[in-house]
C-alpha positions as CSV (number, residue, x, y, z in Angstrom):
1,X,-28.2,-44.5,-12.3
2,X,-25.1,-42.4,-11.7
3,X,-26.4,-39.9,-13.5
4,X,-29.0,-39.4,-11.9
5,X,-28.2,-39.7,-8.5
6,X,-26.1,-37.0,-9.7
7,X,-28.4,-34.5,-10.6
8,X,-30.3,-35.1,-7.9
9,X,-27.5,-33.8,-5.8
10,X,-27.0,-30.9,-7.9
11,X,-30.5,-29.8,-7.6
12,X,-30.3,-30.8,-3.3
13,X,-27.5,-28.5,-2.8
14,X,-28.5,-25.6,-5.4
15,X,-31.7,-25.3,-3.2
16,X,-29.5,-25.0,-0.3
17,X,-26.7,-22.7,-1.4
18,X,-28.4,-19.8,-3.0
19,X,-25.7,-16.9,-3.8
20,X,-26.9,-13.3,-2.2
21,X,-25.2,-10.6,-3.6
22,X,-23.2,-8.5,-1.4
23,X,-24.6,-4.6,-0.9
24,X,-21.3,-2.4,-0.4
25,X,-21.3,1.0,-0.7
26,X,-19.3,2.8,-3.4
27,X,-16.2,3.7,-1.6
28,X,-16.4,1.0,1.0
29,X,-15.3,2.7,4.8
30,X,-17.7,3.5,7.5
31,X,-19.7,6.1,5.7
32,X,-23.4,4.8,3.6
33,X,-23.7,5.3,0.3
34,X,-27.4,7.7,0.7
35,X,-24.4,10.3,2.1
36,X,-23.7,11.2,-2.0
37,X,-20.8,12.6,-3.0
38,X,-20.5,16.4,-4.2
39,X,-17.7,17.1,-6.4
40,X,-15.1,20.6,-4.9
41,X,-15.3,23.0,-8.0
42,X,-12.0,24.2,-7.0
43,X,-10.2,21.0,-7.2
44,X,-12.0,20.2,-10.3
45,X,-10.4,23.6,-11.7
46,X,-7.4,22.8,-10.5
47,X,-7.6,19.3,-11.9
48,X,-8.4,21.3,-15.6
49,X,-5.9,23.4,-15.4
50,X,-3.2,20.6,-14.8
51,X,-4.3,18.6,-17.7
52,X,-3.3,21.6,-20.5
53,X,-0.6,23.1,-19.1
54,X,1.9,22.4,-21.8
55,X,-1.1,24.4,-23.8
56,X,-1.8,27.5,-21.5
57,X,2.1,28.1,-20.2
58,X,3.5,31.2,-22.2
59,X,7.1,33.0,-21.5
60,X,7.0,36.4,-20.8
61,X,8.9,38.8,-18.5
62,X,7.3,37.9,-15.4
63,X,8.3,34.3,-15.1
64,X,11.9,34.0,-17.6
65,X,13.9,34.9,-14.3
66,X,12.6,31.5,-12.8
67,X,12.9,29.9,-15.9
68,X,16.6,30.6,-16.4
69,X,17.3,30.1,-12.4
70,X,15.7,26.7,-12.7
71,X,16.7,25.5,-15.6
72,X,20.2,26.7,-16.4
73,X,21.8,28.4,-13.4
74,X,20.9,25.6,-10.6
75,X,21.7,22.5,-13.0
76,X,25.1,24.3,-13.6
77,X,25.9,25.0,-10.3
78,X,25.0,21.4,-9.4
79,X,27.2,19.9,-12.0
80,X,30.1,22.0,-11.2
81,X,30.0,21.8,-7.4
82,X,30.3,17.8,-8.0
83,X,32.7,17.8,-10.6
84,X,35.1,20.3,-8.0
85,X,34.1,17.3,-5.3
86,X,34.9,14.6,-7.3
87,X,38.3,16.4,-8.5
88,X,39.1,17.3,-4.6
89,X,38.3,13.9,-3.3
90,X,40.4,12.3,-5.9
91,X,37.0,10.3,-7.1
92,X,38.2,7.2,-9.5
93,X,36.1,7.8,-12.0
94,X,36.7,11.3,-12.3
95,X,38.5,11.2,-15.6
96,X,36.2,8.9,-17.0
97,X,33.0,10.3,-16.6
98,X,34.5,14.0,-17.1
99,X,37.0,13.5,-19.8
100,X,39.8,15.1,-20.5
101,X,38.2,19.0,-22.4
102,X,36.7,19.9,-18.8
């Protein structure tokens, strides 16, 4: 009996509650999805180009001036412009994070 009036419930409210899927468009926002999307060749280069860098970067003489400005001078000027801070201002960890050789 419990059973089923049970089922017969199941099947009452199944009739009623049918799920409609939901239409969204693709991206959601106020613009339909019949608009389609067309890709920008120049950002898709772009995008190419960024993914093998490490594979298309050589050293030669136009570029080692920025590569030894950027790499060596302006990390070494860093380092000693705090390390003459730290030793002006008296810093309390000066010794221990520069040791005693610098």
């Amino acid at each position: 009996m419990v059973v089923s009036r049970t089922l017969h419930l199941s099947r009452l409210a199944a009739g009623r509650c049918k799920m409609q899927p939901q239409r969204r468009g693709m991206a959601g926002g106020e613009f339909p999805h019949t608009m389609g999307v067309h890709k920008n060749k120049y950002v898709e280069e772009w995008t190419g180009r960024r993914e093998i860098t490490e594979k298309a970067f050589q050293v030669d003489s136009s570029n080692i001036k920025e590569l030894i400005l950027m790499c060596i001078i302006i990390p070494v000027g860093i380092f000693q412009s705090v390390k003459s801070e730290l030793k002006k201002t008296g810093g309390r960890h000066y010794d221990v994070m520069m040791g005693d050789d610098y």
